[in-house]
C-alpha positions as CSV (number, residue, x, y, z in Angstrom):
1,X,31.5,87.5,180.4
2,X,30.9,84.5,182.8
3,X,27.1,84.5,183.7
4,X,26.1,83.5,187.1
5,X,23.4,82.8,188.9
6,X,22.1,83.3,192.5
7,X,21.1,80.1,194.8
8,X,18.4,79.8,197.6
9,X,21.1,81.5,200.1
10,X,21.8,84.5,198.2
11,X,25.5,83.1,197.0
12,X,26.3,84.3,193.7
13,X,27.7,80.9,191.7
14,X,28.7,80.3,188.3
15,X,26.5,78.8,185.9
16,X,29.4,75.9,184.7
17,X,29.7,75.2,188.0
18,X,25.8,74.9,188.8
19,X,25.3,73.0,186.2
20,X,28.0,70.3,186.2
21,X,26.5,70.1,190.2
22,X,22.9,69.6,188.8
23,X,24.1,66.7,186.3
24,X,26.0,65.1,189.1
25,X,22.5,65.0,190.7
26,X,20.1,64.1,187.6
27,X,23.3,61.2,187.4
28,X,23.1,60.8,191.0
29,X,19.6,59.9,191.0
30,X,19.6,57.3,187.7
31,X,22.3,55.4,189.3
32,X,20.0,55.3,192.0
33,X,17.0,53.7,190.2
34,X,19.3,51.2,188.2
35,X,19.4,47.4,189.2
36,X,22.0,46.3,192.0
37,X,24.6,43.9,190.7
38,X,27.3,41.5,192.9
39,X,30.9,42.3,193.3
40,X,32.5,39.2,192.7
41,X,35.0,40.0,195.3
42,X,32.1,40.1,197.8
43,X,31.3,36.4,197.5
44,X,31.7,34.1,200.1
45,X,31.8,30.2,200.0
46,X,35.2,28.2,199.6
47,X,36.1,24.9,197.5
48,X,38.3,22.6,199.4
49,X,39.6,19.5,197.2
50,X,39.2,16.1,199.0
51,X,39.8,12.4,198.2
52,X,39.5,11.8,194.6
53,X,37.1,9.7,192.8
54,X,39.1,6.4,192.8
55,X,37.7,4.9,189.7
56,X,38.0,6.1,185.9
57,X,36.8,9.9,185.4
58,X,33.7,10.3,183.9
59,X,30.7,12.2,183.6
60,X,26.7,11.8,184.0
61,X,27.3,8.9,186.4
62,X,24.8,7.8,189.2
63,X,25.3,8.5,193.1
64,X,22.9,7.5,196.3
65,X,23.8,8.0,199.6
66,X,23.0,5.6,202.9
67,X,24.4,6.8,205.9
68,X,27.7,8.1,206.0
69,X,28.3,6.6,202.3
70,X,28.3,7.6,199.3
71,X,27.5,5.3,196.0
72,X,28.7,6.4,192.5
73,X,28.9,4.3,189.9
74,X,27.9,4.0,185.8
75,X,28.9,7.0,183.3
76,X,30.7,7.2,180.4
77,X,34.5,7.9,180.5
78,X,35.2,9.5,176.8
79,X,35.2,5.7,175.0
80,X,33.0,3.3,177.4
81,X,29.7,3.6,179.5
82,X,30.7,1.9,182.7
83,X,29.0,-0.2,185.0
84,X,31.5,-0.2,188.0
85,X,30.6,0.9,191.6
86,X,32.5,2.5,194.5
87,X,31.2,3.6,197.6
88,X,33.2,6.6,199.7
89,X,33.1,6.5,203.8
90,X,33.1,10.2,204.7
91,X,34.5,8.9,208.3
92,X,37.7,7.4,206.3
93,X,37.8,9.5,202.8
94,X,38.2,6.2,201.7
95,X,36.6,4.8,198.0
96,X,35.7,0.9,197.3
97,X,35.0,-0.9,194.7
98,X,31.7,-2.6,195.7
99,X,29.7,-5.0,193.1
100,X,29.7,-4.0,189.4
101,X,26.3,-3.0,188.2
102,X,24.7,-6.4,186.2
103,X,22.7,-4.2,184.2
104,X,23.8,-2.8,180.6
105,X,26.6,0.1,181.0
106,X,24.9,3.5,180.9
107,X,25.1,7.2,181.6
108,X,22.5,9.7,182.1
109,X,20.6,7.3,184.4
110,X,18.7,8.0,188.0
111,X,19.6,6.6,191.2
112,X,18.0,7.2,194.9
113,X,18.1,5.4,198.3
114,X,15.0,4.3,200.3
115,X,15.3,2.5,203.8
116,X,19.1,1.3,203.3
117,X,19.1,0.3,199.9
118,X,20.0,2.1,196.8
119,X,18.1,2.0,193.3
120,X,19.1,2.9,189.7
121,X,17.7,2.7,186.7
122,X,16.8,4.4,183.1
123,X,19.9,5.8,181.1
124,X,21.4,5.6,177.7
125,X,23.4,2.6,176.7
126,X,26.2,1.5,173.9
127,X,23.5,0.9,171.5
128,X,22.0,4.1,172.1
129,X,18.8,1.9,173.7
130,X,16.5,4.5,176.3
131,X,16.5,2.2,179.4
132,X,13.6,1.5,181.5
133,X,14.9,-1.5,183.7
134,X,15.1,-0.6,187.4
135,X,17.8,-2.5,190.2
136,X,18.3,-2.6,193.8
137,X,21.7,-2.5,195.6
138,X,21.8,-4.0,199.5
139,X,24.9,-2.9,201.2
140,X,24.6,-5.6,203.4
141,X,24.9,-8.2,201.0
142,X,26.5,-6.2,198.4
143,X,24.5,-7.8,195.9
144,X,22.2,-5.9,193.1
145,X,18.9,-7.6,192.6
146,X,16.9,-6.8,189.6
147,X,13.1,-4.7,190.4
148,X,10.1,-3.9,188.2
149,X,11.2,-1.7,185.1
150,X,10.1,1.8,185.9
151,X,6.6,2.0,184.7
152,X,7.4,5.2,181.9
153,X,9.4,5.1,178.5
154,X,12.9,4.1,178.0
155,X,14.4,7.7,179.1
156,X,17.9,9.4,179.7
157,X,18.3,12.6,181.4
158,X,15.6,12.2,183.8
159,X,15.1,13.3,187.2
160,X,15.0,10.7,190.7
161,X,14.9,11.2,194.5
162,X,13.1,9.2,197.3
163,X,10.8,11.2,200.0
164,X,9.7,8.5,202.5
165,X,9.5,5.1,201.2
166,X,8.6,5.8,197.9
167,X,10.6,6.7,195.0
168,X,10.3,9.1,192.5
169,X,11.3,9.1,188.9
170,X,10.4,11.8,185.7
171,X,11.0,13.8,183.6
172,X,14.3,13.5,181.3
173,X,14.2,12.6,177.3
174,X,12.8,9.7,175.4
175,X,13.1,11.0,171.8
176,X,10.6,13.7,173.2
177,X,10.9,15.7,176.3
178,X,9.0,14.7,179.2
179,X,7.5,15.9,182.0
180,X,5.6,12.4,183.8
181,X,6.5,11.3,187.0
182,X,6.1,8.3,188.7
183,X,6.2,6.7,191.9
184,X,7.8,3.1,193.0
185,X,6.7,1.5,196.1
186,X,10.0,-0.9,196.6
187,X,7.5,-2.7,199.6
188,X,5.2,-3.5,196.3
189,X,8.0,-3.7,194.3
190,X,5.4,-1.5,191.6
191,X,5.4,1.7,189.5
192,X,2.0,4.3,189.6
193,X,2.0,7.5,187.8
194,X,1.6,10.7,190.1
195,X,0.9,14.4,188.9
196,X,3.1,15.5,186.2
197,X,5.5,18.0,186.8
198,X,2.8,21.5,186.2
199,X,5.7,23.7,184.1
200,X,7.5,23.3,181.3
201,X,9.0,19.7,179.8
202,X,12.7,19.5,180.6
203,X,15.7,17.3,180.1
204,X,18.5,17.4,182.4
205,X,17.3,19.3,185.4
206,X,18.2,19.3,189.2
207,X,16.2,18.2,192.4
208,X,17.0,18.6,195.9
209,X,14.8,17.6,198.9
210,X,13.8,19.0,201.7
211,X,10.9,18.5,204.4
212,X,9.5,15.7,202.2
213,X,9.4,18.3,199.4
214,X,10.7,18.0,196.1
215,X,11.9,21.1,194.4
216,X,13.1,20.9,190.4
217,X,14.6,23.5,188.8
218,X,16.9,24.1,185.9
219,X,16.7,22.0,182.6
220,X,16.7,22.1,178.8
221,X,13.4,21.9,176.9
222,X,14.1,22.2,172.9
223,X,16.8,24.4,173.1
224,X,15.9,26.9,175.4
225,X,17.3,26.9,179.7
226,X,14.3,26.9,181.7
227,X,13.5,29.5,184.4
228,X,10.8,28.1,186.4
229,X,10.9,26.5,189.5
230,X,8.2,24.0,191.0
231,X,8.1,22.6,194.3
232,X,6.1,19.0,194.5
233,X,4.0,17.8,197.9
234,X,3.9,14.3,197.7
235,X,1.1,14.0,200.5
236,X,-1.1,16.0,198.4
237,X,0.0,14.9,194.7
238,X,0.4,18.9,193.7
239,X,3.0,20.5,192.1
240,X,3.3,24.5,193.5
241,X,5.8,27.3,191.4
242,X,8.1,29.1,193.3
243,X,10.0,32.0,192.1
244,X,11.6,32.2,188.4
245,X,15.4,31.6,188.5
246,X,15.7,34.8,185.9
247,X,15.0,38.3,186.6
248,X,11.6,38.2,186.1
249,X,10.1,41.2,188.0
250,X,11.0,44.6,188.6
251,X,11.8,43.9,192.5
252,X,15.3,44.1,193.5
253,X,15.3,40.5,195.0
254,X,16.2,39.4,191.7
255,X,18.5,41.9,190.0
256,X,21.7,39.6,189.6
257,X,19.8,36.5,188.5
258,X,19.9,37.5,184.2
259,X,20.7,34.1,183.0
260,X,23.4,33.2,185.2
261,X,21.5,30.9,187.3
262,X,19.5,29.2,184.1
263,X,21.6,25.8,183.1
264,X,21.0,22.2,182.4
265,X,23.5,19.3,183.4
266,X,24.0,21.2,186.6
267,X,24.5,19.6,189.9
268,X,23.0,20.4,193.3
269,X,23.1,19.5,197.0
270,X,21.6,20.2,200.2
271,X,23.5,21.9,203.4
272,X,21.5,22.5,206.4
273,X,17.8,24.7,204.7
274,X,19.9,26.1,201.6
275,X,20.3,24.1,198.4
276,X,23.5,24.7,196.5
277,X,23.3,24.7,192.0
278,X,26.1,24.7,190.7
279,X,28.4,23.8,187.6
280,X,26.4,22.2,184.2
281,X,26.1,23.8,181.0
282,X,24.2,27.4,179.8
283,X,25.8,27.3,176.1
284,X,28.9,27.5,177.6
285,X,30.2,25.1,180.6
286,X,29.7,26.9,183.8
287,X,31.7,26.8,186.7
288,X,29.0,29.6,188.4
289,X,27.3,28.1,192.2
290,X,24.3,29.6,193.4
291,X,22.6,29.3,197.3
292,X,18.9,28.7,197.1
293,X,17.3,29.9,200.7
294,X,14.3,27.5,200.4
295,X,12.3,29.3,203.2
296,X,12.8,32.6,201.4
297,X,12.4,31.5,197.8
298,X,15.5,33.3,196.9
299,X,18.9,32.7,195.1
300,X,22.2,34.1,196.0
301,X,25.5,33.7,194.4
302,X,28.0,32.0,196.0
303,X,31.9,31.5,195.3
304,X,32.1,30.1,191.8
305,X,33.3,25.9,192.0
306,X,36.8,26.3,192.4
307,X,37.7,22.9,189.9
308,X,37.5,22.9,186.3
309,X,34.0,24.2,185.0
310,X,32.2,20.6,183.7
311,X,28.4,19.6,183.3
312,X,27.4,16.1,184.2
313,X,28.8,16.1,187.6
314,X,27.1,14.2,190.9
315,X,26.2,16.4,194.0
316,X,25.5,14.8,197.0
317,X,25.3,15.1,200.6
318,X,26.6,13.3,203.7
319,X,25.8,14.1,207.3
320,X,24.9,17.8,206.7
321,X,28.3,17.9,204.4
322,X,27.7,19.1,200.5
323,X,30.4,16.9,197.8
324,X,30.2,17.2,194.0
325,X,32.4,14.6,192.1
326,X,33.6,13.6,188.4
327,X,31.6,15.3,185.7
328,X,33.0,16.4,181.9
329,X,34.3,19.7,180.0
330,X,34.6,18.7,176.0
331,X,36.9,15.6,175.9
332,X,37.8,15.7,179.8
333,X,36.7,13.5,182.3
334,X,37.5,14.6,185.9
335,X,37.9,12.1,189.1
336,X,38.2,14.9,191.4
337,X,36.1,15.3,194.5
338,X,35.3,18.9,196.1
339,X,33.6,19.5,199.4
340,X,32.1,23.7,199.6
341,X,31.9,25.2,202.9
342,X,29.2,28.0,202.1
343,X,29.9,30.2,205.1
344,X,33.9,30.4,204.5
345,X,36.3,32.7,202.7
346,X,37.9,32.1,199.5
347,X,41.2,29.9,199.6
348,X,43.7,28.6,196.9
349,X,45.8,26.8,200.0
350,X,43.2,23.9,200.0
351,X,42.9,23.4,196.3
């Protein structure tokens, strides 16, 4: 005999029926309360291949831009550290080879540009020496002159970027991980330590700046990817946290981070008030590109880098345009170069 039982209107129903309808519900309502994830499908940001790298692929080279120019140069191509140096004219999507570095041949080194004139220095050489000299490039001269060695340890895997007229260098690896940082005054041609980075030690983060502010993020500290985030005023000396890169609270704002925005070896660039992480290395080479809205403090994932995943690539930007180049996925070396158009669709014509 099939039992039933009446509802609020009087309607007799059967009691299967009312209770497959009240599990739909109880489901109804968990699904509910669970945390949102992305569609890839519903990603938006397109990779469109451009003039390739002319020189010998490699990886953890050095890049500063001036003007409409990029600078890349150094890295290690599989057998050699290099210590060639090409400069690419956005106007042209041309590459030349400008003046070879005179320093030792190195990867994993820093490189930033202050008032029209680009620096590098620190880095890993043939004889596995930590490097702590320090050069100047003119582009007017095309002639590299050699500066005060950077006032830290021999490091590799360090962090650099100019706010102003000052440089910045930190961070990075020198049989320890670090977390110093000091600033160069090229008018004084010297070195003074500045507030240390307030989180955790890390090797082979990412920096971006914006409004003479320098944000790091990402890295490898003993084995672990790092999830915090710290924003450094420059004007004050004072390092501020921002949001964790991993999903850290129980708001919704960060449901999809997990670990998929957590790497080291990553590369990042600056379009208009986003930054853009992407590529590097999270135990496996990722090919995954994240949007950082700095005014928000959030992350949102973007259209995965349409190239080869690598680690050790260069990101830079040119006139409000975001380029990474080269970088390395186990015995590859890539000279491709890829501009990302954030607010695009998807397309496999321009690849």
């Amino acid at each position: 005999m099939s039992m039933t039982i009446k509802n609020h209107v009087g309607t007799n129903l059967p009691f299967s029926i009312l209770f497959s309808s009240l599990l739909f519900l109880v489901f109804i309502q968990l699904t509910s309360c669970e945390k949102n994830t992305s569609d890839s499908s519903d990603l938006v940001g397109n990779w469109k291949r451009r003039s390739e790298f002319e020189g010998v692929g490699r990886t953890e080279a050095v890049s500063f831009t001036i003007g409409t120019k990029v600078f890349v140069g150094g890295g290690y191509d599989g057998s050699d550290r290099l210590n060639d140096f090409w400069s690419f004219d956005q106007n042209t999507g041309t590459w030349l080879r400008i003046a070879d570095f005179p320093g030792n041949s190195r990867n994993s080194a820093v490189a930033f540009a202050i008032n029209g004139k680009g620096y590098v220095g620190t880095g890993y050489d043939d004889n596995d020496t930590k490097l702590k000299d320090f050069w100047e490039y003119d582009p007017g001269t095309n002639i590299w002159t050699r500066k005060a060695d950077f006032g830290g340890t021999g490091r590799y895997n360090a962090i650099g970027f100019s706010i102003g007229d000052k440089g910045y260098v930190g961070t990075g690896y020198d049989g320890n991980y670090l977390k110093d940082m000091w600033q160069y005054d090229p008018s004084a041609n010297t070195w003074t330590q500045v507030a240390s980075l307030t989180g955790s030690k890390r090797s082979e983060a990412s920096v971006f700046v914006y409004n003479s502010l320098a944000y790091v993020v990402t890295g490898l500290n003993n084995g672990s990817y790092l999830a915090d985030m710290w924003m450094y005023n420059p004007a004050t000396n004072t390092w501020t946290e921002k949001r964790k890169i991993n999903d850290a609270t129980d708001e919704d704002y960060d449901d999809d981070y997990d670990s998929n925005i957590q790497r080291a070896n990553g590369t990042i660039f600056i379009i208009a008030d986003k930054a853009y992480l992407t590529c590097g290395t999270n135990g496996s080479t990722t090919a995954g590109t994240w949007e950082y809205d700095i005014v928000n403090d959030q992350w949102y994932q973007k259209t995965s880098f349409e190239g080869s995943a690598r680690e050790g690539a260069i990101g830079f930007t040119i006139t409000n345009r975001g380029y990474i180049v080269t970088g390395s996925n186990s015995s590859y070396r890539f000279d491709d170069l890829w501009e990302f158009l954030p607010n695009e669709e998807q397309s496999d014509s321009d690849n």
